[in-house]
C-alpha positions as protocol buffer text, in pm:
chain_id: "A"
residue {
  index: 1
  type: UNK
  ca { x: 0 y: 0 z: 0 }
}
residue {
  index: 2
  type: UNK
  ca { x: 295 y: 258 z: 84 }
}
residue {
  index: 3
  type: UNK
  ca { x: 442 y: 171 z: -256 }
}
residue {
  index: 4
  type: UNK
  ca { x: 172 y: 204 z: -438 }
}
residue {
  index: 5
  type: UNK
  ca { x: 95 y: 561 z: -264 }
}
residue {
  index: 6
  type: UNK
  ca { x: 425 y: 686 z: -342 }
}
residue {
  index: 7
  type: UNK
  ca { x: 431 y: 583 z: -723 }
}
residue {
  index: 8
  type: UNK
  ca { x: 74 y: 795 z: -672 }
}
residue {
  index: 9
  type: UNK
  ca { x: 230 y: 1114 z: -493 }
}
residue {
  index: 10
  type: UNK
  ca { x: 521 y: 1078 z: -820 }
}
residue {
  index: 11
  type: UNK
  ca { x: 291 y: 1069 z: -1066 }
}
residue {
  index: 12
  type: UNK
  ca { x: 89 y: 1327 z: -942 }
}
residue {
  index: 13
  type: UNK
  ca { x: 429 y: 1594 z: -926 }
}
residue {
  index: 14
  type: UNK
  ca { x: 447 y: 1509 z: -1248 }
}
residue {
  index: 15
  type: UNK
  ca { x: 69 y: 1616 z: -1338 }
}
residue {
  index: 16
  type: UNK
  ca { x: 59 y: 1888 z: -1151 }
}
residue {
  index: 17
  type: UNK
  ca { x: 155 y: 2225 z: -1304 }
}
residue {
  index: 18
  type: UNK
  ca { x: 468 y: 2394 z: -1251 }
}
residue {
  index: 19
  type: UNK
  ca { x: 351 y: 2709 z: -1010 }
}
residue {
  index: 20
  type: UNK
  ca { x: 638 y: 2863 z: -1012 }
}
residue {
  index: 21
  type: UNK
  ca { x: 674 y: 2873 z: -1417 }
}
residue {
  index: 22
  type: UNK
  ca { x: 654 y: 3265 z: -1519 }
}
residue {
  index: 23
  type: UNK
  ca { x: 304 y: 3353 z: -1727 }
}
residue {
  index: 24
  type: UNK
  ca { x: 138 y: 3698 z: -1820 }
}
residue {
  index: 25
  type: UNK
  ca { x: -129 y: 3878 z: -1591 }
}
residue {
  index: 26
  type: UNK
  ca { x: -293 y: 4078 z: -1877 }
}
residue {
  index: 27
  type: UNK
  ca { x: -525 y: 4361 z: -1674 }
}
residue {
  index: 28
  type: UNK
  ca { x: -891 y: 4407 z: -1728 }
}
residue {
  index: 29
  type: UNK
  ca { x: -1035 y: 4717 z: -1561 }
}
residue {
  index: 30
  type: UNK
  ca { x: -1333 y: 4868 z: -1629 }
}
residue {
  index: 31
  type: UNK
  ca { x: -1352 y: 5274 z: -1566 }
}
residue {
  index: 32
  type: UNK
  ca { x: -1179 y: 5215 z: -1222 }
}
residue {
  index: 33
  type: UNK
  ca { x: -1008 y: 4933 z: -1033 }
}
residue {
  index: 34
  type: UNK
  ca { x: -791 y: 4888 z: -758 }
}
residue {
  index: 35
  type: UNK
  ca { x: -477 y: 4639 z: -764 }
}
residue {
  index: 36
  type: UNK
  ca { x: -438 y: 4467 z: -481 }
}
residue {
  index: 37
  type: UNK
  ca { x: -243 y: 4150 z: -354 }
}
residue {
  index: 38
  type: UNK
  ca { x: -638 y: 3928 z: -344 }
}
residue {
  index: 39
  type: UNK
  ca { x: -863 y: 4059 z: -656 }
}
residue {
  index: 40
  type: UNK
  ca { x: -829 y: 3837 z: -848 }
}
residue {
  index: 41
  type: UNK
  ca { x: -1171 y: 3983 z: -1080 }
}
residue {
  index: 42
  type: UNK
  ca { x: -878 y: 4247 z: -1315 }
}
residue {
  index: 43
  type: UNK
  ca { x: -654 y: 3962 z: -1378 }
}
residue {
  index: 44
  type: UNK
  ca { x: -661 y: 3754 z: -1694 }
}
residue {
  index: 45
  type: UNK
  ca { x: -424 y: 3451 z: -1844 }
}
residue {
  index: 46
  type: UNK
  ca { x: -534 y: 3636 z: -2189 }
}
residue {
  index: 47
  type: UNK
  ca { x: -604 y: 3982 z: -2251 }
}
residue {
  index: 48
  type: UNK
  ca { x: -960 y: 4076 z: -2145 }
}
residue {
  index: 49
  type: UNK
  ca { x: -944 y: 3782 z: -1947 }
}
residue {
  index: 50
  type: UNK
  ca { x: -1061 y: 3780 z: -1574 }
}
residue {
  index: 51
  type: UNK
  ca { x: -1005 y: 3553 z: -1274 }
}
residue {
  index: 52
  type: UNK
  ca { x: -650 y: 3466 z: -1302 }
}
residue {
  index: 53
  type: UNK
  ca { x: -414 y: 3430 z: -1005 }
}
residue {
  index: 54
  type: UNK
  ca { x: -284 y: 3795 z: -905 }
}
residue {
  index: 55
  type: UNK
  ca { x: 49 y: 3813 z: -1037 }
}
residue {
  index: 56
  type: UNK
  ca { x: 372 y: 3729 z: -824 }
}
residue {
  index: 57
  type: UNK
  ca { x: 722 y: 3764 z: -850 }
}
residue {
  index: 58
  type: UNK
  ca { x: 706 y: 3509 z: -1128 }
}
residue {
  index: 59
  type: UNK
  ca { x: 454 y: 3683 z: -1359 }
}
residue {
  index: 60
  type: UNK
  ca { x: 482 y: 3935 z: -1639 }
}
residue {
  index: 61
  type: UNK
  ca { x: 174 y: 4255 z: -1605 }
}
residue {
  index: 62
  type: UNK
  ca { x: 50 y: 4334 z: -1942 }
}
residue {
  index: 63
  type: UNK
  ca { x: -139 y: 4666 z: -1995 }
}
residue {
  index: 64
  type: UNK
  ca { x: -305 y: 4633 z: -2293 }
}
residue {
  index: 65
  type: UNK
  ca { x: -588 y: 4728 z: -2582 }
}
residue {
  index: 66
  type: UNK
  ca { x: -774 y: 4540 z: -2369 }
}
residue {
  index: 67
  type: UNK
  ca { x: -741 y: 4661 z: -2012 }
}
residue {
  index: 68
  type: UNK
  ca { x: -945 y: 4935 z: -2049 }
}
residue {
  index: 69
  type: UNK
  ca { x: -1309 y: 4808 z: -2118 }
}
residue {
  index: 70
  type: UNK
  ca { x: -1440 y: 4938 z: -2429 }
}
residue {
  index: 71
  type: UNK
  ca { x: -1236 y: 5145 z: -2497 }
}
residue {
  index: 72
  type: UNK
  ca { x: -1256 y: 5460 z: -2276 }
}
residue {
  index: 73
  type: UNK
  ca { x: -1074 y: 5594 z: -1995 }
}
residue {
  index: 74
  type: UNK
  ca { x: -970 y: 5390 z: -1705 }
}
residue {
  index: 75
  type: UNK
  ca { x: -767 y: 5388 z: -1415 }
}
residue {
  index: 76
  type: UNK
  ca { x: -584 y: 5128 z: -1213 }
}
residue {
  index: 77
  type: UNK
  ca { x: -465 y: 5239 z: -882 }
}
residue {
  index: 78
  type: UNK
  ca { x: -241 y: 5034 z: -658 }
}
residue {
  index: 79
  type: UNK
  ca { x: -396 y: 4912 z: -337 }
}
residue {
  index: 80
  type: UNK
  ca { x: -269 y: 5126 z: 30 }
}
residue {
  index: 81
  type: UNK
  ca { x: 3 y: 4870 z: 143 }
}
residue {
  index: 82
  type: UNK
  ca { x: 54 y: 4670 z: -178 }
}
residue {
  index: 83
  type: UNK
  ca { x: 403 y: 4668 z: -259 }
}
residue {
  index: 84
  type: UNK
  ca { x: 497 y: 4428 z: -541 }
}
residue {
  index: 85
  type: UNK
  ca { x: 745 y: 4210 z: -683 }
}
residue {
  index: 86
  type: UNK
  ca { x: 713 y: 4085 z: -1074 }
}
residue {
  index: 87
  type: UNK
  ca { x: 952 y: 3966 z: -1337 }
}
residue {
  index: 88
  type: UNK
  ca { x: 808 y: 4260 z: -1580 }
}
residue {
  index: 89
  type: UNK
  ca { x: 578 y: 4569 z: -1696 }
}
residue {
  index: 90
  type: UNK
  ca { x: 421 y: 4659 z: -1997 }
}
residue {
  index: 91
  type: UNK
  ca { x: 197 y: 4971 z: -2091 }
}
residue {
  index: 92
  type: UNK
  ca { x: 282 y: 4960 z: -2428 }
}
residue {
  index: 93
  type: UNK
  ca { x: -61 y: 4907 z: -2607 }
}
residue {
  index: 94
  type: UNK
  ca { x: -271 y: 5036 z: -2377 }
}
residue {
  index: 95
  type: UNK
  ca { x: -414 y: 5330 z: -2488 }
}
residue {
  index: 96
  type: UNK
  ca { x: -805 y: 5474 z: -2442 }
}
residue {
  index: 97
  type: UNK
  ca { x: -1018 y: 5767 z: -2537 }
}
residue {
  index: 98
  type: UNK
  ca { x: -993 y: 6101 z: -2348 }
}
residue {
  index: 99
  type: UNK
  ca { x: -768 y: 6102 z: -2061 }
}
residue {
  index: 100
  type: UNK
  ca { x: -644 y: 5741 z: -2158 }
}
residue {
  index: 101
  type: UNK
  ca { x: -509 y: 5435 z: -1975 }
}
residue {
  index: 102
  type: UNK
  ca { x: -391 y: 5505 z: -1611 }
}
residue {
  index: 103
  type: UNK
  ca { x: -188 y: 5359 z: -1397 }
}
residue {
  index: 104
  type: UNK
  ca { x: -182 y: 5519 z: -1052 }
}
residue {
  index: 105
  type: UNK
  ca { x: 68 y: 5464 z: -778 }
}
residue {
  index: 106
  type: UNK
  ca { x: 60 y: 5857 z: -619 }
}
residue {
  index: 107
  type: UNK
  ca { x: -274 y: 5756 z: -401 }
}
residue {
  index: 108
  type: UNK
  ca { x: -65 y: 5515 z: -140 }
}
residue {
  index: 109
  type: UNK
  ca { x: 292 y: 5582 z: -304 }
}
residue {
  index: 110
  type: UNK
  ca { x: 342 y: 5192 z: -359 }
}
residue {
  index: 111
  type: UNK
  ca { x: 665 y: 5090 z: -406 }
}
residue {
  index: 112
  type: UNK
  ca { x: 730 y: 4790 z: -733 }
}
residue {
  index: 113
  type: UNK
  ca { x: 1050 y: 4583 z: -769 }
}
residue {
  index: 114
  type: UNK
  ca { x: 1058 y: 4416 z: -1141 }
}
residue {
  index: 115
  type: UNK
  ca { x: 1292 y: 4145 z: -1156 }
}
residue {
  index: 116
  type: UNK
  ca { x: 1345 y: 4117 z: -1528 }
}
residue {
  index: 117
  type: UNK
  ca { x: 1498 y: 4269 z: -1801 }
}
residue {
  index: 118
  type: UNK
  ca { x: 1214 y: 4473 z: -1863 }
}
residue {
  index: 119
  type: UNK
  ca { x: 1157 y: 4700 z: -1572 }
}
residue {
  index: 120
  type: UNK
  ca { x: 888 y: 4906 z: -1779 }
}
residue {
  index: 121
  type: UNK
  ca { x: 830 y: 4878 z: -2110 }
}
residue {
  index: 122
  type: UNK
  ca { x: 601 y: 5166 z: -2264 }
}
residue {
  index: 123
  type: UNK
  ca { x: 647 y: 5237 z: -2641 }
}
residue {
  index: 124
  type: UNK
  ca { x: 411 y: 5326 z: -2969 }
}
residue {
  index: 125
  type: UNK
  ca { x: 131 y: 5546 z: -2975 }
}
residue {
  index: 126
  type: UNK
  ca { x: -155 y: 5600 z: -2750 }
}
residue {
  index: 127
  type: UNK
  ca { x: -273 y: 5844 z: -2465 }
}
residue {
  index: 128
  type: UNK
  ca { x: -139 y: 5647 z: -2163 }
}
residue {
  index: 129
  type: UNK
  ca { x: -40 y: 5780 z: -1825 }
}
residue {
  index: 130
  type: UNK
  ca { x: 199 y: 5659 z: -1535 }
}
residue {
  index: 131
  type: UNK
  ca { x: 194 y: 5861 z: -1211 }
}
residue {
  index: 132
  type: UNK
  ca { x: 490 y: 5742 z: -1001 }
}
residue {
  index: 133
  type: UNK
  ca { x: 364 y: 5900 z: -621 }
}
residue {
  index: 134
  type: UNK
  ca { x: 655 y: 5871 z: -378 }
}
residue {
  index: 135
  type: UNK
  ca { x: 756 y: 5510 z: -375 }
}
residue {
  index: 136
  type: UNK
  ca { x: 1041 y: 5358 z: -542 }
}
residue {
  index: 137
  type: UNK
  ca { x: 1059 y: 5177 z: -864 }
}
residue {
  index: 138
  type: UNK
  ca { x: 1338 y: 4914 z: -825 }
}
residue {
  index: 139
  type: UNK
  ca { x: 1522 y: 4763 z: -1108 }
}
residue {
  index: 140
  type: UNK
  ca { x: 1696 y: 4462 z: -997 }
}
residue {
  index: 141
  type: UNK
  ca { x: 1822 y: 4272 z: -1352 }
}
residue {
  index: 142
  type: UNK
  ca { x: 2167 y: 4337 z: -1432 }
}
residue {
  index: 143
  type: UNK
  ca { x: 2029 y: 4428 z: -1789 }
}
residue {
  index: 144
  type: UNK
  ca { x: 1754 y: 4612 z: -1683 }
}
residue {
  index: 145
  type: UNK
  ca { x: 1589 y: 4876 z: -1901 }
}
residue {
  index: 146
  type: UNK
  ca { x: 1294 y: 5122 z: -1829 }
}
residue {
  index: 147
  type: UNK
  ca { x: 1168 y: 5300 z: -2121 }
}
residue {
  index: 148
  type: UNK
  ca { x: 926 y: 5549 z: -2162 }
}
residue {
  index: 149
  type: UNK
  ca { x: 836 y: 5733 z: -2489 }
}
residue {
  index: 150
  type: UNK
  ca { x: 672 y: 6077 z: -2603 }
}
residue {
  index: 151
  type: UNK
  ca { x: 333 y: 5984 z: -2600 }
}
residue {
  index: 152
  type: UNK
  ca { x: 335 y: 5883 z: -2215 }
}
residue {
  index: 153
  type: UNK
  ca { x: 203 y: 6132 z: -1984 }
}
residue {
  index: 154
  type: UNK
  ca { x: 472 y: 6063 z: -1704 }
}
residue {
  index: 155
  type: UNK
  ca { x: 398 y: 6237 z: -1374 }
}
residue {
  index: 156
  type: UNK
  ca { x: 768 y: 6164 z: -1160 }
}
residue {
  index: 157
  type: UNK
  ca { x: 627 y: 6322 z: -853 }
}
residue {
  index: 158
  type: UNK
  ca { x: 828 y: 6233 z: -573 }
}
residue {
  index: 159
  type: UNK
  ca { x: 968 y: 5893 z: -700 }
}
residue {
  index: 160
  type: UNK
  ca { x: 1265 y: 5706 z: -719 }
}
residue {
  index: 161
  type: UNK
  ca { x: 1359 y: 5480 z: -976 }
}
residue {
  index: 162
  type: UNK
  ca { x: 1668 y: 5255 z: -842 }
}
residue {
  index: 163
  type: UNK
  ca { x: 1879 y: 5046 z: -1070 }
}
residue {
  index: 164
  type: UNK
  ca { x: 2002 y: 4794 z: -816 }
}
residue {
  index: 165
  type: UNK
  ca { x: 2177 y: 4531 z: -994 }
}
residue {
  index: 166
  type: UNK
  ca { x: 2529 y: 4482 z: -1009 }
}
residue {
  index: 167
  type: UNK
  ca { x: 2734 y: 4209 z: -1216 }
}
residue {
  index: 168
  type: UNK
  ca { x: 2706 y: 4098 z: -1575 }
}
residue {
  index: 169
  type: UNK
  ca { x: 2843 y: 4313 z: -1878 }
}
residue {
  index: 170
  type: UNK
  ca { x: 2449 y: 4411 z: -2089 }
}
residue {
  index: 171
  type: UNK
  ca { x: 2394 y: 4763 z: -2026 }
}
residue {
  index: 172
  type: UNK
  ca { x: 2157 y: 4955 z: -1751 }
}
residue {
  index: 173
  type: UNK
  ca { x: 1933 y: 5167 z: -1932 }
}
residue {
  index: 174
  type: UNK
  ca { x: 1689 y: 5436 z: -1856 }
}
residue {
  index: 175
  type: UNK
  ca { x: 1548 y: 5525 z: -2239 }
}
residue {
  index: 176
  type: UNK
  ca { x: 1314 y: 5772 z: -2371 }
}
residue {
  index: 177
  type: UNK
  ca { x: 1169 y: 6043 z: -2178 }
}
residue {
  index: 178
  type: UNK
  ca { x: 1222 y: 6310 z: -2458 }
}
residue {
  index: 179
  type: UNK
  ca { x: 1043 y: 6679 z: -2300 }
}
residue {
  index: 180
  type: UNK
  ca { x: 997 y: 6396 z: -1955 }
}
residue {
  index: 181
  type: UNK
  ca { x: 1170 y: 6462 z: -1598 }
}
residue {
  index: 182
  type: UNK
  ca { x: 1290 y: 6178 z: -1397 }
}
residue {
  index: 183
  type: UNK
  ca { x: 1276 y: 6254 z: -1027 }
}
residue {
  index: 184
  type: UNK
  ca { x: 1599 y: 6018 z: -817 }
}
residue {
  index: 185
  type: UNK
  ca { x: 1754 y: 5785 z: -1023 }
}
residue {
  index: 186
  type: UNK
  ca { x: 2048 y: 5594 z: -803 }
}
residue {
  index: 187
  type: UNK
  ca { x: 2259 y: 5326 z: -976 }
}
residue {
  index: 188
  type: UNK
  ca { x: 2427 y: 5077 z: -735 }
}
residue {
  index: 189
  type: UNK
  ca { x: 2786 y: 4964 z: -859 }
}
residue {
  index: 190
  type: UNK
  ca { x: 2810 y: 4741 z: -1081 }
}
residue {
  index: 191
  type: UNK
  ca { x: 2985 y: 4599 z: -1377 }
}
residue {
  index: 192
  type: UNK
  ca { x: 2721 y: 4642 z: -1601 }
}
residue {
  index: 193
  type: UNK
  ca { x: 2728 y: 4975 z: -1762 }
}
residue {
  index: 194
  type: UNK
  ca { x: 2466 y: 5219 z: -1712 }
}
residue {
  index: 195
  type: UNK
  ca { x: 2307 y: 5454 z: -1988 }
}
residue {
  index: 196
  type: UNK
  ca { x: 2077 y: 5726 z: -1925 }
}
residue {
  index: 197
  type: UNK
  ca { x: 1826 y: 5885 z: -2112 }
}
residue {
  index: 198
  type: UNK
  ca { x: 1922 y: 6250 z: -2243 }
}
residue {
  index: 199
  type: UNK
  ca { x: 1605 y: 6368 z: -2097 }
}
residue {
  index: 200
  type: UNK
  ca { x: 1573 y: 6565 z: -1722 }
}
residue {
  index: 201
  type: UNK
  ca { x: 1692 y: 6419 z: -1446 }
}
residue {
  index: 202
  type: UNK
  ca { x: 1645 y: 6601 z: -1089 }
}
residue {
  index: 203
  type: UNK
  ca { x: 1847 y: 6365 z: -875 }
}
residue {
  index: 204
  type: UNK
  ca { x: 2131 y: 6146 z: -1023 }
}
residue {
  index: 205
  type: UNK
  ca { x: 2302 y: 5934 z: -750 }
}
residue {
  index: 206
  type: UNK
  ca { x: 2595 y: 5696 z: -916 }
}
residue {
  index: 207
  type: UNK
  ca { x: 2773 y: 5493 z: -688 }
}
residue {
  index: 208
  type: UNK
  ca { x: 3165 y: 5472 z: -719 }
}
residue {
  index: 209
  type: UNK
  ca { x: 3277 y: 5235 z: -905 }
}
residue {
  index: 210
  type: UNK
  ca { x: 3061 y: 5269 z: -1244 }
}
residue {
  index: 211
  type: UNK
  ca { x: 3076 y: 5317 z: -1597 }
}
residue {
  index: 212
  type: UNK
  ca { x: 2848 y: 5611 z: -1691 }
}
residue {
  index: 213
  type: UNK
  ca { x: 2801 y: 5617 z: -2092 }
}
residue {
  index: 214
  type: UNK
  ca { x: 2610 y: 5936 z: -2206 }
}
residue {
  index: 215
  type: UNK
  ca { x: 2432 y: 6020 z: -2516 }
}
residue {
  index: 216
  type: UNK
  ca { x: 2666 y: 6147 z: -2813 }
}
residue {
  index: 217
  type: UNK
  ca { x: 2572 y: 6507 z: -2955 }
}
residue {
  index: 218
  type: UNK
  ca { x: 2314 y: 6491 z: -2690 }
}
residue {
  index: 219
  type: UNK
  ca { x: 2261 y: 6683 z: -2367 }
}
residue {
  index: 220
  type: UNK
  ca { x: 2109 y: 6501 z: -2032 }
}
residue {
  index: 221
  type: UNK
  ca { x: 2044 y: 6785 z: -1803 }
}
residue {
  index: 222
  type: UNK
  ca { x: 2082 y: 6695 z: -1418 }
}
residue {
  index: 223
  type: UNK
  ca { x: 1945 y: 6944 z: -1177 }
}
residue {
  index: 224
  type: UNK
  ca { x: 2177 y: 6797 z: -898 }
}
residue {
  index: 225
  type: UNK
  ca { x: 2445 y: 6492 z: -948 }
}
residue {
  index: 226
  type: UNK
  ca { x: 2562 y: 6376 z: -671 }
}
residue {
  index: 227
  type: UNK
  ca { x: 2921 y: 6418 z: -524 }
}
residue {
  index: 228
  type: UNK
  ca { x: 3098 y: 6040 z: -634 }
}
residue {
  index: 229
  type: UNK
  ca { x: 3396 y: 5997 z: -356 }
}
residue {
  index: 230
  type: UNK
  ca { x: 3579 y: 5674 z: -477 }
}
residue {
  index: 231
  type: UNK
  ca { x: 3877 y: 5519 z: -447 }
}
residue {
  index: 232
  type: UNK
  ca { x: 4208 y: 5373 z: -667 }
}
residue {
  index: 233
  type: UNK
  ca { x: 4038 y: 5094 z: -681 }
}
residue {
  index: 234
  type: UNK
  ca { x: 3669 y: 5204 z: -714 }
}
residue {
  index: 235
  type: UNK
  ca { x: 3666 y: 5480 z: -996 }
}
residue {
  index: 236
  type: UNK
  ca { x: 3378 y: 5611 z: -1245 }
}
residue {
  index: 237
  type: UNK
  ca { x: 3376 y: 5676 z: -1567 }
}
residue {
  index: 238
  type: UNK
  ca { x: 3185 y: 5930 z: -1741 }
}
residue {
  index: 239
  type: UNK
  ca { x: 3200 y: 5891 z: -2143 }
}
residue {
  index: 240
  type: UNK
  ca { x: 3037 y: 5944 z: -2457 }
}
residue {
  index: 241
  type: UNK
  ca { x: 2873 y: 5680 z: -2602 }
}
residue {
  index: 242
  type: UNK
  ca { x: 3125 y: 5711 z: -2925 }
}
residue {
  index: 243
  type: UNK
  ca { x: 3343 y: 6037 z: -2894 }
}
residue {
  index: 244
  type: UNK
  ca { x: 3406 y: 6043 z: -3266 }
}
residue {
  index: 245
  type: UNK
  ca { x: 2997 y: 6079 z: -3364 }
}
residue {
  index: 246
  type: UNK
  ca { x: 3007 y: 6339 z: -3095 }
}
residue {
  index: 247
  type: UNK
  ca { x: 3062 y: 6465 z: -2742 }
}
residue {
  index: 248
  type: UNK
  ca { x: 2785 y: 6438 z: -2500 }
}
residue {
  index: 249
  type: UNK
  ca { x: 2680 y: 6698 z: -2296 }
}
residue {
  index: 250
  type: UNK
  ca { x: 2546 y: 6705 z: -1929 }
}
residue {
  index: 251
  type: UNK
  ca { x: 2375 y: 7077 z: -1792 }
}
residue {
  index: 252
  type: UNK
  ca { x: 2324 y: 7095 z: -1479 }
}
residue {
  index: 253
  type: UNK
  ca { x: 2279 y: 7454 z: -1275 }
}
residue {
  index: 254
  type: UNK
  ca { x: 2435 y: 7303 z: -969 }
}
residue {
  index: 255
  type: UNK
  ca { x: 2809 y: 7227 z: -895 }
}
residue {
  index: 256
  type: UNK
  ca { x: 2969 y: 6886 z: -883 }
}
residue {
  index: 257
  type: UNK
  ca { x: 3283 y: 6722 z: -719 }
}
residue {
  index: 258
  type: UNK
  ca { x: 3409 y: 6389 z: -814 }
}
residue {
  index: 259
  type: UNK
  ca { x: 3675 y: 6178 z: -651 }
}
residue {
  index: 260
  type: UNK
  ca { x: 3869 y: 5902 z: -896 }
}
residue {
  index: 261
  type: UNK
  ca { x: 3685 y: 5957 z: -1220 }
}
residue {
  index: 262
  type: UNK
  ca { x: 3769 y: 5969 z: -1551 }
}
residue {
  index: 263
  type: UNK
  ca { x: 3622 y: 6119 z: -1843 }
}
residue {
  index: 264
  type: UNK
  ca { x: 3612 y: 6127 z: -2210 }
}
residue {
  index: 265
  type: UNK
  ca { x: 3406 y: 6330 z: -2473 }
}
residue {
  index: 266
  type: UNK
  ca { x: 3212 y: 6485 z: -2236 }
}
residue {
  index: 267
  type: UNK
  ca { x: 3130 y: 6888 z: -2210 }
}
residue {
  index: 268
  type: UNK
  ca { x: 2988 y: 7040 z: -1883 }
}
residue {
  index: 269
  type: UNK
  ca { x: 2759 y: 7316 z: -1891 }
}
residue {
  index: 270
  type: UNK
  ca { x: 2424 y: 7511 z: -1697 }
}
residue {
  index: 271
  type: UNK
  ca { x: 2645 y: 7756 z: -1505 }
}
residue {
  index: 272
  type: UNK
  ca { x: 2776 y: 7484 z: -1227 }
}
residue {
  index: 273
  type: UNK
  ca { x: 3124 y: 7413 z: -1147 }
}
residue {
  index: 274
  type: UNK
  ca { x: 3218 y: 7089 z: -1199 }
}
residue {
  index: 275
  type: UNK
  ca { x: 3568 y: 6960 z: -1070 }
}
residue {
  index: 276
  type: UNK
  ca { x: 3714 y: 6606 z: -1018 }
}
residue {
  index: 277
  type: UNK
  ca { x: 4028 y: 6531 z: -805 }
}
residue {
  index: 278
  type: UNK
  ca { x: 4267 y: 6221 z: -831 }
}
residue {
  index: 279
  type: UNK
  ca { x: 4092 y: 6166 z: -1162 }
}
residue {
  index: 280
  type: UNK
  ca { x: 4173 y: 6127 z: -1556 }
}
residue {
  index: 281
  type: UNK
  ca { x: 4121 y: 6256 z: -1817 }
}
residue {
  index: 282
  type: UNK
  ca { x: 4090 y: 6059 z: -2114 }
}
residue {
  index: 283
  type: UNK
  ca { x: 4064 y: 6384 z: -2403 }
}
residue {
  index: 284
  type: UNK
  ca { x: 3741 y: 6531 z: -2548 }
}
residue {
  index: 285
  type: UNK
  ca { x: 3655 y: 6700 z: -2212 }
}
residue {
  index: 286
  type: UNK
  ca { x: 3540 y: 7074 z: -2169 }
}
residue {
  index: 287
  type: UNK
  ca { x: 3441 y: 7304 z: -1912 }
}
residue {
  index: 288
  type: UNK
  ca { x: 3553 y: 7078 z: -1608 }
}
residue {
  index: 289
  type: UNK
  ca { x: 3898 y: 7091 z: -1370 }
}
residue {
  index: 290
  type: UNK
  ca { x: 4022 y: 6750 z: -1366 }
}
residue {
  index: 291
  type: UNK
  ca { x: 4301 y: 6707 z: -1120 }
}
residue {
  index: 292
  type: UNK
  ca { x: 4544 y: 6370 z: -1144 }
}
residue {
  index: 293
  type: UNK
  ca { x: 4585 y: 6146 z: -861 }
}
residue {
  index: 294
  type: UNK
  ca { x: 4952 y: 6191 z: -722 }
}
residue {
  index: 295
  type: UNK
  ca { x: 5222 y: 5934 z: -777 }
}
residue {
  index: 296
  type: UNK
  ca { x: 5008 y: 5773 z: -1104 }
}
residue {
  index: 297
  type: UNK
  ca { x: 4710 y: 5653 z: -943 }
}
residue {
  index: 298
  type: UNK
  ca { x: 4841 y: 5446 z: -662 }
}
residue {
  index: 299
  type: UNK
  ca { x: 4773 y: 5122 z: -961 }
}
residue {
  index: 300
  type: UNK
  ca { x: 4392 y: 5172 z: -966 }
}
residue {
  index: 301
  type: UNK
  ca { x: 4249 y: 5172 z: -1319 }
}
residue {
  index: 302
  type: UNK
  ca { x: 3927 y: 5298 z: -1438 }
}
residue {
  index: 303
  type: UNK
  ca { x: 3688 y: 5088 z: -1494 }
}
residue {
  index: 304
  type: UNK
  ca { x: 3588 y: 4992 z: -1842 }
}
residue {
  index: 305
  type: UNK
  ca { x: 3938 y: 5132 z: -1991 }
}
């Protein structure tokens, strides 16, 4: 009897479905819904669909032409206390008459960590909003990218968007945001590079020990950077993305220090003064005081050179 209930429990492991297997949430929400970590009523296997799982940390949430019901405005707010973790998000295709398709995280300033590559995906065409609140949008792939385009109505508020991961070689990217303002972006050190959009930025916070590639014959304006104190053996780089198509250009009003950096095809401007100490200069560089490190750098190297 024992034998026979085991050869039962293994056949039934290999029945049963694998729970922890990633699958879309596609939201359905008509005029107004709230997404919580029990309503299960907005979620759906396919789009339109309803009464799917809510999605976990192994789930991908799709907005899409479907989400909103019919075709007119809607809005999805996040539920007071919900705070959570999926592999990715996409707004890309939903769109909706009028005001559009909505998602709200400024009533209860809910804070989302995406796992996957794509952080937030929102591309194409469409009147589509995102309204950030407080809370902070974490990135934690290696190759993580949030994008946002034009035709998003992107309301940063008080947000943070926080690029945590830190080995492999793909690149970090924050994309789009042309006429947009990012509130705090912070990238922890890592190996990967990180590339920011050449759109506003309020608050940029790069940890020592990163390579920083900027947009070529673009300019990413920074309303404050952060001070980077590093070391010989923790330096940043700041660079254009290819000095020869063009240098890139970050305005920013404010002054900025940097300890062991280096630097190459970038131009300063926006009335700060910007000055780096024990750090290189690797030609193409204007408008900045870049000070060598005594005795050659005590053997540190830069990072990415």
């Amino acid at each position: 009897m024992n034998k026979l209930f085991g050869l039962f429990l293994l056949a039934f492991a290999f029945l049963a479905p694998d729970v922890a297997q990633a699958a879309n949430r596609f939201l359905t929400c008509a005029t107004t819904c709230t997404i919580t970590a029990i309503d299960t009523s907005i979620w759906g296997t396919t789009t339109g669909g309803t009464g799917a799982s809510v999605p976990g940390a192994s789930d991908d949430v799709i907005l899409d032409g479907a989400t909103c019901v019919g075709g007119t405005t809607c809005t999805a707010t996040m539920g007071a206390g919900y705070n959570p973790t999926w592999i990715s998000v996409t707004q890309s295709a939903c769109t909706a008459s009028t005001a559009g398709c909505i998602l709200d995280l400024s009533a209860n300033n809910n804070n989302v960590t995406v796992t996957g590559s794509n952080c937030y995906t929102n591309t194409g065409a469409g009147t589509r909003t995102i309204n950030m609140g407080s809370g902070t949008w974490t990135c934690s792939n290696n190759s993580a990218i949030y994008s946002i385009n034009a035709s998003l109505t992107y309301t940063q508020g008080a947000s943070t968007i926080a690029f945590t991961g830190t080995g492999g070689t793909s690149s970090r990217r924050l994309t789009g945001g042309a006429g947009k303002t990012f509130n705090i972006v912070t990238v922890a050190s890592g190996t990967s590079p990180f590339i920011p959009t050449s759109a506003t930025i309020t608050t940029l916070t790069v940890s020592a020990g990163n390579r920083v590639v900027l947009a070529e014959a673009a300019t990413t304006t920074i309303t404050t950077i952060t001070n980077v104190a590093g070391s010989s053996s923790a330096q940043t780089l700041y660079a254009s993305g290819n000095p020869t198509n063009g240098v890139a250009t970050v305005s920013s009003a404010n002054n900025w220090t940097c300890d062991w950096c280096g630097f190459q095809g970038v131009t300063f401007s926006g009335g700060g003064t910007f000055t780096a100490t024990n750090s290189f200069d690797f030609k193409g560089n204007t408008s900045i005081t870049i000070t060598p490190p005594s005795g050659g750098g005590g053997g540190g190297r830069i990072i990415g050179g």
